[in-house]
CHARMM-style PDB file with segment names, atoms N, HN, CA, C and O in Angstrom:
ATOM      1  N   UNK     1     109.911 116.140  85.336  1.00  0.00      PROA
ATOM      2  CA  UNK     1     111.024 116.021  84.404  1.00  0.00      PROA
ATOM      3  C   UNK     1     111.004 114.627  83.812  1.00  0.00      PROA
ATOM      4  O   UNK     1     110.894 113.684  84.596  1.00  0.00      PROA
ATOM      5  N   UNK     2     111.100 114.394  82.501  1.00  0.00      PROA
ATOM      6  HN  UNK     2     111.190 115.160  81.864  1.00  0.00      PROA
ATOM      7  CA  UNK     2     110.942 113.261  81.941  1.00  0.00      PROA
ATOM      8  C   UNK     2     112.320 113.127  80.719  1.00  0.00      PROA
ATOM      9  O   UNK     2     112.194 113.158  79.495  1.00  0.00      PROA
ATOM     10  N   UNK     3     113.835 112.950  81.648  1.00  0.00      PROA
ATOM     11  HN  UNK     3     113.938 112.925  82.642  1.00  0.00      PROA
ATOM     12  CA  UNK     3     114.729 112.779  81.481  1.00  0.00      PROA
ATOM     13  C   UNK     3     115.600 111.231  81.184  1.00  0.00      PROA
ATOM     14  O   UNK     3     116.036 110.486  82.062  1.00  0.00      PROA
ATOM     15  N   UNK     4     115.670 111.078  80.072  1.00  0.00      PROA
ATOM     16  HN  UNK     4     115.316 111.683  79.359  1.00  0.00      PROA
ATOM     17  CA  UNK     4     116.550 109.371  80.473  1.00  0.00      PROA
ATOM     18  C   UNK     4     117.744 109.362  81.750  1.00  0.00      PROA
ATOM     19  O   UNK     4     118.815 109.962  81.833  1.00  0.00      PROA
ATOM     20  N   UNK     5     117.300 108.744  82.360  1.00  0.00      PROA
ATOM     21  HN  UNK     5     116.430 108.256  82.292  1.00  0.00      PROA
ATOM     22  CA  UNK     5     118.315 108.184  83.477  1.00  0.00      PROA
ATOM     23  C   UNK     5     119.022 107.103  83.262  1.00  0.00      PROA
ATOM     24  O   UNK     5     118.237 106.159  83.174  1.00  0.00      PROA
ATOM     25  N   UNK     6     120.256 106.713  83.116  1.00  0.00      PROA
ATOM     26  HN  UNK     6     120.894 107.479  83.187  1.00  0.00      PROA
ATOM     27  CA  UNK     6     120.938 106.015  82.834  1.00  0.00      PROA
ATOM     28  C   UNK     6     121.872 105.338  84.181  1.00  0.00      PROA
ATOM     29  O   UNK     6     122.660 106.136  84.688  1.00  0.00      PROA
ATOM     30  N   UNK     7     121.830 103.853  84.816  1.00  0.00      PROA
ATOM     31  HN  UNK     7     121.190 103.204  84.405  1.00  0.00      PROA
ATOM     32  CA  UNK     7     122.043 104.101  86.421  1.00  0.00      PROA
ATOM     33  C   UNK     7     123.317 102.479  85.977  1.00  0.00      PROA
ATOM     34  O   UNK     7     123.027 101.465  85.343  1.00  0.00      PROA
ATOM     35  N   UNK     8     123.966 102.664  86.288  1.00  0.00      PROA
ATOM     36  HN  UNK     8     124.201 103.489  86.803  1.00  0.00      PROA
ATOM     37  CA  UNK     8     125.003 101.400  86.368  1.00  0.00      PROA
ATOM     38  C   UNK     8     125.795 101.145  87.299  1.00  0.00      PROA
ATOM     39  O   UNK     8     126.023 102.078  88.068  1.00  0.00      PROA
ATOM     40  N   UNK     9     126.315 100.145  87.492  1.00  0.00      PROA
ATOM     41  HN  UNK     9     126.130  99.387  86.867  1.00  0.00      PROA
ATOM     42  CA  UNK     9     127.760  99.839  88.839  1.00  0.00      PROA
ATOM     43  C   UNK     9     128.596 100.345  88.579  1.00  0.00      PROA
ATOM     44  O   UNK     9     128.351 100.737  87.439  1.00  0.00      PROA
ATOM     45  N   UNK    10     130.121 100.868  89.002  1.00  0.00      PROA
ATOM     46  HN  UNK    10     130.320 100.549  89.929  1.00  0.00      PROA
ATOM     47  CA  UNK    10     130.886 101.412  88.940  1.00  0.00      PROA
ATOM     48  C   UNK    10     132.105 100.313  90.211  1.00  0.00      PROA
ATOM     49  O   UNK    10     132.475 100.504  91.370  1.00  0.00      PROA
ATOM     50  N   UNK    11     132.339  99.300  89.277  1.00  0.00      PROA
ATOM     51  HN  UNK    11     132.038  99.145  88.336  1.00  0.00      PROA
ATOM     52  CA  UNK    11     133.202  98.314  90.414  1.00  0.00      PROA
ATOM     53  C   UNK    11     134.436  99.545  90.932  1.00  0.00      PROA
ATOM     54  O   UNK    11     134.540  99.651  92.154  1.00  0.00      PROA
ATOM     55  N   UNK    12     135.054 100.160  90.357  1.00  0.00      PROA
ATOM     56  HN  UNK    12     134.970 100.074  89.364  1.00  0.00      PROA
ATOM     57  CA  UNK    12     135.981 101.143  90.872  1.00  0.00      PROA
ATOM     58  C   UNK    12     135.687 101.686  91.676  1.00  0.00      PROA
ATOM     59  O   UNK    12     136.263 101.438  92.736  1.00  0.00      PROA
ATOM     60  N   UNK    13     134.728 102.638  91.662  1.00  0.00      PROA
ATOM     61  HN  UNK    13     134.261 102.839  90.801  1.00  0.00      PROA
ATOM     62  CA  UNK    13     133.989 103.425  92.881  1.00  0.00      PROA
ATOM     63  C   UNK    13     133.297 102.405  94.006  1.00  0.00      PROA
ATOM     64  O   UNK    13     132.799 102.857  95.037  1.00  0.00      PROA
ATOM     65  N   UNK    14     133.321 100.947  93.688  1.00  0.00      PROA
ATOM     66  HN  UNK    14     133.726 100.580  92.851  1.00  0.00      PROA
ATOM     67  CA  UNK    14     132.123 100.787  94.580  1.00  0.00      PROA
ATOM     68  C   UNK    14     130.704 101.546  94.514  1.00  0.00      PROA
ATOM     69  O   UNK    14     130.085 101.609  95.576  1.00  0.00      PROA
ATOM     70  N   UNK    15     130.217 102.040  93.541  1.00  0.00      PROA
ATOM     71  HN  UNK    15     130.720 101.989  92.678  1.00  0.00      PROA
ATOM     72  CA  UNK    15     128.877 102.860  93.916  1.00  0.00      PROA
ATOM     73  C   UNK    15     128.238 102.231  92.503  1.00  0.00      PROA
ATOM     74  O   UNK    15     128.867 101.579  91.670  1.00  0.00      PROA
ATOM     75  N   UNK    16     126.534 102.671  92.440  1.00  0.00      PROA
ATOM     76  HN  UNK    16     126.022 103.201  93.117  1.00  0.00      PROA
ATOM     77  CA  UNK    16     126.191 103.364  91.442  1.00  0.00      PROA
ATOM     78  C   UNK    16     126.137 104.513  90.932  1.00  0.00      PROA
ATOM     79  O   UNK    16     125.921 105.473  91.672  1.00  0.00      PROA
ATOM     80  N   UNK    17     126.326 104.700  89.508  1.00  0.00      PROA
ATOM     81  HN  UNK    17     126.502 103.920  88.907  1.00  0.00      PROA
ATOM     82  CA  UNK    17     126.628 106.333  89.216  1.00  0.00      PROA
ATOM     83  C   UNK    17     125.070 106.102  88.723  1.00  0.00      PROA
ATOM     84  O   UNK    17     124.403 105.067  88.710  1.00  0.00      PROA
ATOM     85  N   UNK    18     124.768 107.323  88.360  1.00  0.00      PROA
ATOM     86  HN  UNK    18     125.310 108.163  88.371  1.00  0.00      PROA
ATOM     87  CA  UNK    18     123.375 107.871  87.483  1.00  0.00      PROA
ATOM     88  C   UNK    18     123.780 109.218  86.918  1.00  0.00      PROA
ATOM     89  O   UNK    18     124.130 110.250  87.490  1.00  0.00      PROA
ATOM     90  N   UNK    19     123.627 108.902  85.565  1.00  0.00      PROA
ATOM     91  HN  UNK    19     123.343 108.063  85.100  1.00  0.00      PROA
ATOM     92  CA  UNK    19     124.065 109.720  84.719  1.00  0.00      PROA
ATOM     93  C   UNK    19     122.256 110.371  83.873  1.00  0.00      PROA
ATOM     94  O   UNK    19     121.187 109.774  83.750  1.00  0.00      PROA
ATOM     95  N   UNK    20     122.546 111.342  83.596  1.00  0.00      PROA
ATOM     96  HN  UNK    20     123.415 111.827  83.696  1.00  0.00      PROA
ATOM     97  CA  UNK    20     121.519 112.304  82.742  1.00  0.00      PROA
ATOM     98  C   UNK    20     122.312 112.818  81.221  1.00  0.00      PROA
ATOM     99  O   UNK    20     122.822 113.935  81.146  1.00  0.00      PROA
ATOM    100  N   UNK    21     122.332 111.693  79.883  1.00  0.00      PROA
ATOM    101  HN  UNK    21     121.918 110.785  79.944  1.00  0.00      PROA
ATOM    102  CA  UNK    21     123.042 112.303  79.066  1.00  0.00      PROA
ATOM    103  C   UNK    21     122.374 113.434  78.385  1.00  0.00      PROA
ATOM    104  O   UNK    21     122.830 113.692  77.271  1.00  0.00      PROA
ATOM    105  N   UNK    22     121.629 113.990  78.705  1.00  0.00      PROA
ATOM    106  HN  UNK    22     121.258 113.780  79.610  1.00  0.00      PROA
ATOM    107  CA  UNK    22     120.743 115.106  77.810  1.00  0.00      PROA
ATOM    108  C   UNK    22     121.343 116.910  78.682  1.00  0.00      PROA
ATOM    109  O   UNK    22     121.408 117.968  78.057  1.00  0.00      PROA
ATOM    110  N   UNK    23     121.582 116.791  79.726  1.00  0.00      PROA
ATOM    111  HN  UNK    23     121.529 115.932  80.235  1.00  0.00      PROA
ATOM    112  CA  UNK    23     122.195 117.026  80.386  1.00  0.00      PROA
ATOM    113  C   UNK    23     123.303 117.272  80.764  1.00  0.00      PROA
ATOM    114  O   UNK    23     123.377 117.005  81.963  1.00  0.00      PROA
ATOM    115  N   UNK    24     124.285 117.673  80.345  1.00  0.00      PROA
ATOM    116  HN  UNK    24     124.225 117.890  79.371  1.00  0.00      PROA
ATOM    117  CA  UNK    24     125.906 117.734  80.416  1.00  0.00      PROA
ATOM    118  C   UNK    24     126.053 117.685  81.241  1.00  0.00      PROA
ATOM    119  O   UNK    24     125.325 118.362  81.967  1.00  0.00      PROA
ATOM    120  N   UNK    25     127.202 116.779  81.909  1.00  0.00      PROA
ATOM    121  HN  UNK    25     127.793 116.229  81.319  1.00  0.00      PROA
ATOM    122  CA  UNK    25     127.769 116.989  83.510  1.00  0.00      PROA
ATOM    123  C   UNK    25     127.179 115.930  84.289  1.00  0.00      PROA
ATOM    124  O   UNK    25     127.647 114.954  84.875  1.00  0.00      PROA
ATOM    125  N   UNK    26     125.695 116.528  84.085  1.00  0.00      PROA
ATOM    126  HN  UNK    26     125.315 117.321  83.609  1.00  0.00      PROA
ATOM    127  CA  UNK    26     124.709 115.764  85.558  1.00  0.00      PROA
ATOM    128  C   UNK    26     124.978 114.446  85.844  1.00  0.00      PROA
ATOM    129  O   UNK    26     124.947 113.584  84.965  1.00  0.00      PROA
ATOM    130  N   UNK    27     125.227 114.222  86.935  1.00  0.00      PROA
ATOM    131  HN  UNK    27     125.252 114.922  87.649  1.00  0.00      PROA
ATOM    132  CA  UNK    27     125.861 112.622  87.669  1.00  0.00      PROA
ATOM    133  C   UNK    27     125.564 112.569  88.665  1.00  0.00      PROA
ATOM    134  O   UNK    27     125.348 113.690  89.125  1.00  0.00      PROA
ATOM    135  N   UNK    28     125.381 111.614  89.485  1.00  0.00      PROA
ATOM    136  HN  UNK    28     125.556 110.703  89.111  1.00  0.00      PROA
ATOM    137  CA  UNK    28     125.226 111.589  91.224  1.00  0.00      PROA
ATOM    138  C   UNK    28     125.717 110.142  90.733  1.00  0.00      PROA
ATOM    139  O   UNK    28     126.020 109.665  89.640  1.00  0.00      PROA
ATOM    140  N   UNK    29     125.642 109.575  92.307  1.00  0.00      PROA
ATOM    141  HN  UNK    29     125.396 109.963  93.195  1.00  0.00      PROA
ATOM    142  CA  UNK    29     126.596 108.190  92.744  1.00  0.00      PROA
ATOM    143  C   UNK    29     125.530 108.019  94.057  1.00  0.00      PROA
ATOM    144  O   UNK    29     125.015 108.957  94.666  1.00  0.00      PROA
ATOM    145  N   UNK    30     125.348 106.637  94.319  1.00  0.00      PROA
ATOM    146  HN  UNK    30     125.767 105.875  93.824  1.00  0.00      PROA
ATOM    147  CA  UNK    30     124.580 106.107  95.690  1.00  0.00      PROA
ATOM    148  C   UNK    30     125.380 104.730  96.079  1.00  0.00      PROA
ATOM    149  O   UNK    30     126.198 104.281  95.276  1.00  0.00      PROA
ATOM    150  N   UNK    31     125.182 104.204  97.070  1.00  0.00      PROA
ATOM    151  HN  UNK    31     124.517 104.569  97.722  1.00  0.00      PROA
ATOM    152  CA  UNK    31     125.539 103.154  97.767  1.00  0.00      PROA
ATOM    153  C   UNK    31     124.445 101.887  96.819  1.00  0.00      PROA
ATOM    154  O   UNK    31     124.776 100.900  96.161  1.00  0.00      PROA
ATOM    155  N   UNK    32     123.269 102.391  97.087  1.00  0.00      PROA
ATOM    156  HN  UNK    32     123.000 103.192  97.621  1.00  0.00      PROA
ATOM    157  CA  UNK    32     122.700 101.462  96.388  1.00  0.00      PROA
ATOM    158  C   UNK    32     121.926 102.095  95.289  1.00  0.00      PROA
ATOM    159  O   UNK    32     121.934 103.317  95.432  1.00  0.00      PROA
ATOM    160  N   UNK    33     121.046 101.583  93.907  1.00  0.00      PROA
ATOM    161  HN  UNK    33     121.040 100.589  93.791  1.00  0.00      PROA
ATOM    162  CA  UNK    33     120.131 101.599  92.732  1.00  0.00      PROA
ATOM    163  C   UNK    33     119.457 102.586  92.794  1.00  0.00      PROA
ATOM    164  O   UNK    33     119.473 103.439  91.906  1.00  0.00      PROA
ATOM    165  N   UNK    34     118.382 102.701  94.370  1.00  0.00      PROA
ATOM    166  HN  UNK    34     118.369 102.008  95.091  1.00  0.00      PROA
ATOM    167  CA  UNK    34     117.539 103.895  94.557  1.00  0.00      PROA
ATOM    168  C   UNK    34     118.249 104.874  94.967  1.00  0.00      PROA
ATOM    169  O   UNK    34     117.804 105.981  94.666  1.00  0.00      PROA
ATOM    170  N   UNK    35     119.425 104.841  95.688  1.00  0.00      PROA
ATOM    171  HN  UNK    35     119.787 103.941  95.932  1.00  0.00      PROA
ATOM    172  CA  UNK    35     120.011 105.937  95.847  1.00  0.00      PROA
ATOM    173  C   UNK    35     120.772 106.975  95.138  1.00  0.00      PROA
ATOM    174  O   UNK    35     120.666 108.195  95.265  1.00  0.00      PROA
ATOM    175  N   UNK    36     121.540 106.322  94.389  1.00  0.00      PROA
ATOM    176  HN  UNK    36     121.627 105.331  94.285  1.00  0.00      PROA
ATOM    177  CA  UNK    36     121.603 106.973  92.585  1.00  0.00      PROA
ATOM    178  C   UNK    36     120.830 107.605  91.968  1.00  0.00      PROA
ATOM    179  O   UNK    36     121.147 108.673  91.444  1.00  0.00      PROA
ATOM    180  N   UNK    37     119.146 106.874  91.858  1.00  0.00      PROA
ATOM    181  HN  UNK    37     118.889 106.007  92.284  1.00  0.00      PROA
ATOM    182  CA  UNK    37     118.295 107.832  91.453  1.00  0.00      PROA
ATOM    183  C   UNK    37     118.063 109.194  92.263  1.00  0.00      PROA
ATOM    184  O   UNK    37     118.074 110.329  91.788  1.00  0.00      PROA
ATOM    185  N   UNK    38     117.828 108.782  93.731  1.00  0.00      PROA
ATOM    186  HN  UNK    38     117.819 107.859  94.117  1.00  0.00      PROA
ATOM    187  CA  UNK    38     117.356 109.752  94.341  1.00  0.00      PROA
ATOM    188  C   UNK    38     118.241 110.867  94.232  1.00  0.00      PROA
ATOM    189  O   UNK    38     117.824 111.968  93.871  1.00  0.00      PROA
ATOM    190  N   UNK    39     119.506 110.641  94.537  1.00  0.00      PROA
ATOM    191  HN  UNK    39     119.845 109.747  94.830  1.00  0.00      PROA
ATOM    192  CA  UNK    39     120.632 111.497  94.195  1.00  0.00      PROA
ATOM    193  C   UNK    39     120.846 112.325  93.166  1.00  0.00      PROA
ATOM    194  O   UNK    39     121.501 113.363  93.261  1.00  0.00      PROA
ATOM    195  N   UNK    40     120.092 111.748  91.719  1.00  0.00      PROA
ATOM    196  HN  UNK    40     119.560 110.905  91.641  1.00  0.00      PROA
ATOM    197  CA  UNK    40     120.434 112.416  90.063  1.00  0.00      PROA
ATOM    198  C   UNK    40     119.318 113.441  89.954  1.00  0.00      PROA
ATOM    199  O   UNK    40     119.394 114.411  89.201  1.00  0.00      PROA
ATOM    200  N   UNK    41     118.188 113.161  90.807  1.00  0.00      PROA
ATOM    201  HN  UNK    41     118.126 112.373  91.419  1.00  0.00      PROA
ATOM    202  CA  UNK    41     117.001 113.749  90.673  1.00  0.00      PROA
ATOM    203  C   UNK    41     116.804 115.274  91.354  1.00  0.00      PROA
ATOM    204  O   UNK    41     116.022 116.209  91.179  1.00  0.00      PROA
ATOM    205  N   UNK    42     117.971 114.995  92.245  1.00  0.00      PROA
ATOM    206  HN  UNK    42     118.606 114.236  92.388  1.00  0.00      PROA
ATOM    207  CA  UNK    42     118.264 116.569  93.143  1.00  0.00      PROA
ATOM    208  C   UNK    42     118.951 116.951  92.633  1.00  0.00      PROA
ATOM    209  O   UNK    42     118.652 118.126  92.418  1.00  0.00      PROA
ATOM    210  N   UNK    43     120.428 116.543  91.938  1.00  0.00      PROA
ATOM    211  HN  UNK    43     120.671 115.588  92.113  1.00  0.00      PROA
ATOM    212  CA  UNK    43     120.886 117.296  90.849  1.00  0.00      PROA
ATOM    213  C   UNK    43     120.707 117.596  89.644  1.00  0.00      PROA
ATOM    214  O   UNK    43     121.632 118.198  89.099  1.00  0.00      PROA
ATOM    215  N   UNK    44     119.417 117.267  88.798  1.00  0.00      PROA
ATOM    216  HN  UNK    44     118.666 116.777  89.241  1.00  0.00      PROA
ATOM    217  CA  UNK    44     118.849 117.219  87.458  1.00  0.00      PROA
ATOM    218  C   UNK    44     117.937 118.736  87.899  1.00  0.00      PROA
ATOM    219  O   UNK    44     117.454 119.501  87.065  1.00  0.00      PROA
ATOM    220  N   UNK    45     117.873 118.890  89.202  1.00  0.00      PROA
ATOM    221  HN  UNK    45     118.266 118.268  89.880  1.00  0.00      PROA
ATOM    222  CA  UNK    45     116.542 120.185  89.576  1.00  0.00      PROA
ATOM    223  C   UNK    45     117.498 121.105  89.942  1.00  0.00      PROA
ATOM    224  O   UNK    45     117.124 122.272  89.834  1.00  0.00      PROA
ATOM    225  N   UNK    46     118.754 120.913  90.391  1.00  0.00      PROA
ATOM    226  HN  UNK    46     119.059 119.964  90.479  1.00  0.00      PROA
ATOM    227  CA  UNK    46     119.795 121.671  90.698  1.00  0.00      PROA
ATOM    228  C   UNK    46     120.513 122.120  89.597  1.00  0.00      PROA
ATOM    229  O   UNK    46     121.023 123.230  89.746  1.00  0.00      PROA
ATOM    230  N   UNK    47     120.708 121.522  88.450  1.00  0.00      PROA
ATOM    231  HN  UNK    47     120.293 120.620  88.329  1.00  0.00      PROA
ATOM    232  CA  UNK    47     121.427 121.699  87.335  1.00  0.00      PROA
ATOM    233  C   UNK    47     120.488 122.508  86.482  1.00  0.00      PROA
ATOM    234  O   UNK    47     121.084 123.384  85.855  1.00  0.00      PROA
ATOM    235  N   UNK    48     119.150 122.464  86.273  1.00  0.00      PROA
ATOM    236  HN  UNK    48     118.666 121.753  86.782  1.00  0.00      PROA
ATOM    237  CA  UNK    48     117.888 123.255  85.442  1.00  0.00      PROA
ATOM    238  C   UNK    48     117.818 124.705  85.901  1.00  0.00      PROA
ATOM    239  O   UNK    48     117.764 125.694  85.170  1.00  0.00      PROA
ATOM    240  N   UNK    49     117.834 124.657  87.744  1.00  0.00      PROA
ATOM    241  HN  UNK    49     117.878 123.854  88.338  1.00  0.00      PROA
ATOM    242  CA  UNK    49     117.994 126.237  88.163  1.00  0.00      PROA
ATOM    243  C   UNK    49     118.981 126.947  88.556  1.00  0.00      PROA
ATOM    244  O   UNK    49     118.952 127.905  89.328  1.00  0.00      PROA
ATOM    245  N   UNK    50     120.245 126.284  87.802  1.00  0.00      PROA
ATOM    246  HN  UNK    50     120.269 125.506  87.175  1.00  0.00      PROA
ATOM    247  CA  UNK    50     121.475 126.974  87.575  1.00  0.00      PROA
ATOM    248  C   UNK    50     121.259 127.294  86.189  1.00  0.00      PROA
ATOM    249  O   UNK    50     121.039 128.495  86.031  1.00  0.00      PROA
ATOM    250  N   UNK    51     121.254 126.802  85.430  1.00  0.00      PROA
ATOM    251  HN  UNK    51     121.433 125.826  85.558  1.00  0.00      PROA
ATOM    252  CA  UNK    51     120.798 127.184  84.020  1.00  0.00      PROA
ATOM    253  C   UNK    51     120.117 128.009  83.717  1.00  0.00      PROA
ATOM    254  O   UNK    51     120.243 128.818  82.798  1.00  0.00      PROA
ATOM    255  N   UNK    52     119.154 127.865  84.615  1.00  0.00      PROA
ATOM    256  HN  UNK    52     119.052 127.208  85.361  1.00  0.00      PROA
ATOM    257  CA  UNK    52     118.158 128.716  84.201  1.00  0.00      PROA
ATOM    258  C   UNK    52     118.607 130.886  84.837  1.00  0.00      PROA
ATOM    259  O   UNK    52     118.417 132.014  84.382  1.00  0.00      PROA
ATOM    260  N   UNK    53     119.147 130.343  85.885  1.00  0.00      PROA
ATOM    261  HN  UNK    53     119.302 129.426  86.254  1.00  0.00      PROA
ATOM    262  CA  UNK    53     119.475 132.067  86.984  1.00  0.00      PROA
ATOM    263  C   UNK    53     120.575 131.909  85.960  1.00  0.00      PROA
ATOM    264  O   UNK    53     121.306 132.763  86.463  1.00  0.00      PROA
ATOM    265  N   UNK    54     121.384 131.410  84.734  1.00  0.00      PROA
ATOM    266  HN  UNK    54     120.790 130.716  84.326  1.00  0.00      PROA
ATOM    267  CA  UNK    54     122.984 132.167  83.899  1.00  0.00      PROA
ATOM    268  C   UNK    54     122.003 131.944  82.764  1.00  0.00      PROA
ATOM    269  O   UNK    54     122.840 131.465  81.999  1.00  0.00      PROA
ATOM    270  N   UNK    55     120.928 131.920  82.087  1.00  0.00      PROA
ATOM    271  HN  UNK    55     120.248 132.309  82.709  1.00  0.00      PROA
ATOM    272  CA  UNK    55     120.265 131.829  80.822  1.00  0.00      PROA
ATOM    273  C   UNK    55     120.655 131.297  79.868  1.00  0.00      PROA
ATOM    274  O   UNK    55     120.560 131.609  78.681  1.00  0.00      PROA
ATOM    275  N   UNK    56     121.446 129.862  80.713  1.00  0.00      PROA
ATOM    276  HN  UNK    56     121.524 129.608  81.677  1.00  0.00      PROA
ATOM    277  CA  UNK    56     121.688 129.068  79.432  1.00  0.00      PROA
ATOM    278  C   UNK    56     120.511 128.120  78.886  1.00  0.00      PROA
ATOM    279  O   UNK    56     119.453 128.035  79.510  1.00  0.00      PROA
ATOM    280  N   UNK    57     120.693 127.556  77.940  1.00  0.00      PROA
ATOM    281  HN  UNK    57     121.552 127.625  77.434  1.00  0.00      PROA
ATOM    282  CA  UNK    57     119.230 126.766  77.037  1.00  0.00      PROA
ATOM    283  C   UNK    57     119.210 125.023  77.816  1.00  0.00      PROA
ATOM    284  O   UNK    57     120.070 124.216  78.168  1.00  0.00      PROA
ATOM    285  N   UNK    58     118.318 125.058  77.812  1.00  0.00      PROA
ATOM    286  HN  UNK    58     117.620 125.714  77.526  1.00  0.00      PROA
ATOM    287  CA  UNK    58     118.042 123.886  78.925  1.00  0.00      PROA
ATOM    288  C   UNK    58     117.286 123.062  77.908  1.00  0.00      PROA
ATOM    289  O   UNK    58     116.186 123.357  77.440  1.00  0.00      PROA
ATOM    290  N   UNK    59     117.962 122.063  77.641  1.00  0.00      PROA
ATOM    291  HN  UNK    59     118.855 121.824  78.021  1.00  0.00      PROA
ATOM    292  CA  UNK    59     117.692 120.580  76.691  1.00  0.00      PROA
ATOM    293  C   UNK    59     116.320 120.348  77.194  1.00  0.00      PROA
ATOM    294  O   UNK    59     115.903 120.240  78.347  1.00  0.00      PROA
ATOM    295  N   UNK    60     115.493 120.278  75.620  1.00  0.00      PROA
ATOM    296  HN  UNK    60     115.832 120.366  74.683  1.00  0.00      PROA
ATOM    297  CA  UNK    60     113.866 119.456  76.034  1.00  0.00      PROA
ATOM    298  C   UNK    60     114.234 117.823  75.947  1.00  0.00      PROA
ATOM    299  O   UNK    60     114.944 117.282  75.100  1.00  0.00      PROA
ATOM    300  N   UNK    61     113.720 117.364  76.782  1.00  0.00      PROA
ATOM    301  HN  UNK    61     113.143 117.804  77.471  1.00  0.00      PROA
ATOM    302  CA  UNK    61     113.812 115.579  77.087  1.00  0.00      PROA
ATOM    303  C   UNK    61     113.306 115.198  75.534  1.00  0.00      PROA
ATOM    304  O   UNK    61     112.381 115.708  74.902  1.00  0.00      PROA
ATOM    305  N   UNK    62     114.332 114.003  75.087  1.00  0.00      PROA
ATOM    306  HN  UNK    62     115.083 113.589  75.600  1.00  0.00      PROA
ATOM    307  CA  UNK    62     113.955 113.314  73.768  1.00  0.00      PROA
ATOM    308  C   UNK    62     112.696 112.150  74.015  1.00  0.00      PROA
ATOM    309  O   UNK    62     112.902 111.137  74.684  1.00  0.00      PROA
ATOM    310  N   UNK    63     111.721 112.370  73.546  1.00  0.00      PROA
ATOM    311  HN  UNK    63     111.553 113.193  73.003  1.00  0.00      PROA
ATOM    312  CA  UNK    63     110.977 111.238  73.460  1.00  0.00      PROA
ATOM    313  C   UNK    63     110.796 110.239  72.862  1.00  0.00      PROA
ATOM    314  O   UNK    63     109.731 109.690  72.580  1.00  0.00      PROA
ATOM    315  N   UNK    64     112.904 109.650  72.403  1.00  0.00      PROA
ATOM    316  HN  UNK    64     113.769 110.097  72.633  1.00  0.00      PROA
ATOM    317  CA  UNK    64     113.040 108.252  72.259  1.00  0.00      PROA
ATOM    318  C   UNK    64     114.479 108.228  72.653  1.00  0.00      PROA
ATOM    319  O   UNK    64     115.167 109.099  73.184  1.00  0.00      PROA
ATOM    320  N   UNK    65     114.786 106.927  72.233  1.00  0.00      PROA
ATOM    321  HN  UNK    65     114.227 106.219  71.801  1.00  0.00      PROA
ATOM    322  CA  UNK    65     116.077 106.627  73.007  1.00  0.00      PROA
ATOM    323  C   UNK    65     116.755 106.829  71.371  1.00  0.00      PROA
ATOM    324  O   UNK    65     116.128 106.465  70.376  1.00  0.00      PROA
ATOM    325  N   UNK    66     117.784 107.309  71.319  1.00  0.00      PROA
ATOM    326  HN  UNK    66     118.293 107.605  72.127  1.00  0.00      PROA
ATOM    327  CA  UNK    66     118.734 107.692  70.054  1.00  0.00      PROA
ATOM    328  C   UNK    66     119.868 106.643  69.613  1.00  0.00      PROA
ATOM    329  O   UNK    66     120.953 106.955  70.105  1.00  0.00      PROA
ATOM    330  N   UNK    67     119.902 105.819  69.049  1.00  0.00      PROA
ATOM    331  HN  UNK    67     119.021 105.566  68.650  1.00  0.00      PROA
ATOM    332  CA  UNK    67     121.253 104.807  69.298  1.00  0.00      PROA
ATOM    333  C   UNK    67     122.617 105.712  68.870  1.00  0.00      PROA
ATOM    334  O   UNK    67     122.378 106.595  68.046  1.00  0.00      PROA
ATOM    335  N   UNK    68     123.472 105.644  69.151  1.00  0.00      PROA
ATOM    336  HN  UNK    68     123.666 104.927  69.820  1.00  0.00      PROA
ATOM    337  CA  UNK    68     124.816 106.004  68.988  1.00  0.00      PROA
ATOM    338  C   UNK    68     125.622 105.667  67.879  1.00  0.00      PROA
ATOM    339  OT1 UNK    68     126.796 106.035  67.834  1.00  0.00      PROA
TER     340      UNK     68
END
């Protein structure tokens, strides 16, 4: 999967979140940087084969970053 991951502090939570904006929803949270990732990466594979078993359309990864 070649998804932008987007990983920041969250002083409120205490955590890092990791967000997947291509992705609706998809988020995880870790104690620490790698754990965020590791965390977004089980729900980015969790979120594709839910999508996929209700046949909704599953976003192809952009191969650039889009400014806003």
């Amino acid at each position: 999967m070649h998804y932008k991951i987007l990983i920041y502090w969250n002083s409120e939570d205490e955590a890092y979140i990791a967000k997947v904006p291509e992705l609706e929803g998809c988020m995880a949270d870790g104690a620490t940087y790698f754990e965020a990732l590791s965390n977004v990466q089980i729900i980015m594979e969790e979120w594709i084969q839910t999508a996929t078993e209700l046949g909704r359309p599953i976003p192809k990864p952009q191969s650039k970053l889009v400014a806003a």
